[in-house]
C-alpha positions in Angstrom: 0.0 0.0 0.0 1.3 3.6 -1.1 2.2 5.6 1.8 0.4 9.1 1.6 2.8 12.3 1.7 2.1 14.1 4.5 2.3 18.3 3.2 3.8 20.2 6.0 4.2 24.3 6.1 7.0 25.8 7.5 5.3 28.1 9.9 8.3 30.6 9.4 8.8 31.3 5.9 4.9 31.6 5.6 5.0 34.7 8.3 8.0 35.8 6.8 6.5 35.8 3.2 3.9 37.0 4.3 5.1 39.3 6.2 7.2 40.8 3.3 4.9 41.3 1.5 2.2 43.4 3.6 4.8 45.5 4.5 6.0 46.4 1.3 2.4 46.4 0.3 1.5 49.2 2.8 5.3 50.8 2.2 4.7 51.1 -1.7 1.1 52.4 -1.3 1.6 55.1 1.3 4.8 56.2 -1.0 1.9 56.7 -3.5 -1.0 58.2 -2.0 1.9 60.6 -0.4 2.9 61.3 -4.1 -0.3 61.1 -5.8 -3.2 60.6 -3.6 -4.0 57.2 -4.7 -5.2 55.1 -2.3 -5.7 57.8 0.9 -9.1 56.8 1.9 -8.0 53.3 2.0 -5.3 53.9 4.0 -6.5 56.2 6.4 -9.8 54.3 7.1 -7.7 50.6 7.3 -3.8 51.3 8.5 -4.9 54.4 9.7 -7.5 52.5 12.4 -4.9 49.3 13.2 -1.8 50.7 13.8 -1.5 53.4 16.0 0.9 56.2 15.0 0.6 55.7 10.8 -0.3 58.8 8.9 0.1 58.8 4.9 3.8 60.7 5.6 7.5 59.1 5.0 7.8 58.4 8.6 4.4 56.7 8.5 5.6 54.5 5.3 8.2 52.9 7.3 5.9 52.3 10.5 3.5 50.8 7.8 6.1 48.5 6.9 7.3 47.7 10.5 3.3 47.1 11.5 2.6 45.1 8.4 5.4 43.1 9.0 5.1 42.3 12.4 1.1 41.5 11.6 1.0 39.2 8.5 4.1 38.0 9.9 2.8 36.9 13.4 -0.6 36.1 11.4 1.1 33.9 9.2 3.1 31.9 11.6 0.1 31.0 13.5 -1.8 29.9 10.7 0.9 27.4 9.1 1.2 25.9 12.9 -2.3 26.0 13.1 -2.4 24.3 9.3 0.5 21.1 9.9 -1.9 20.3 13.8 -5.0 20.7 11.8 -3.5 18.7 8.8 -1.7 16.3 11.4 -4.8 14.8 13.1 -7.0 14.9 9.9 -4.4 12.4 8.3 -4.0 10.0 11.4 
């Protein structure tokens, strides 16, 4: 009998992925809205509300990235771990 493969996340590099990419997300959109406008009433009424201290500004593009790391990065963590125990006792 064929032995099933068991697919396993590395908790890890999904935060860190994840985590990479909200905050460069939130970095390259607050450059723009700063530039251009585009994209201030989403920013204000979203990062605006979550993390305390951002403002569409160049200081508040680099705590957009610091807070958008540190949340999809925590977020994702959690939710491979919470994947491979999920996936774990599905399989057994």
């Amino acid at each position: 009998m064929a032995q099933e493969m068991k697919m396993k996340l590395n908790p890890a590099a999904l935060g860190l992925s994840l985590g990479i990419l909200w905050g460069g997300t939130l970095f390259v959109t607050t450059w723009l809205s700063y530039l251009t406008g585009y994209g201030s009433l989403f920013l204000r009424t979203l990062a605006g509300s979550i993390y305390p201290g951002y403002s569409i500004s160049p200081v508040g593009s680099i705590l957009g990235l610091l807070y958008g790391f540190a949340d999809l990065f925590i977020a994702g963590a959690l939710a491979g771990w919470l994947y491979n125990r999920i996936s774990g006792r599905l399989q057994q």
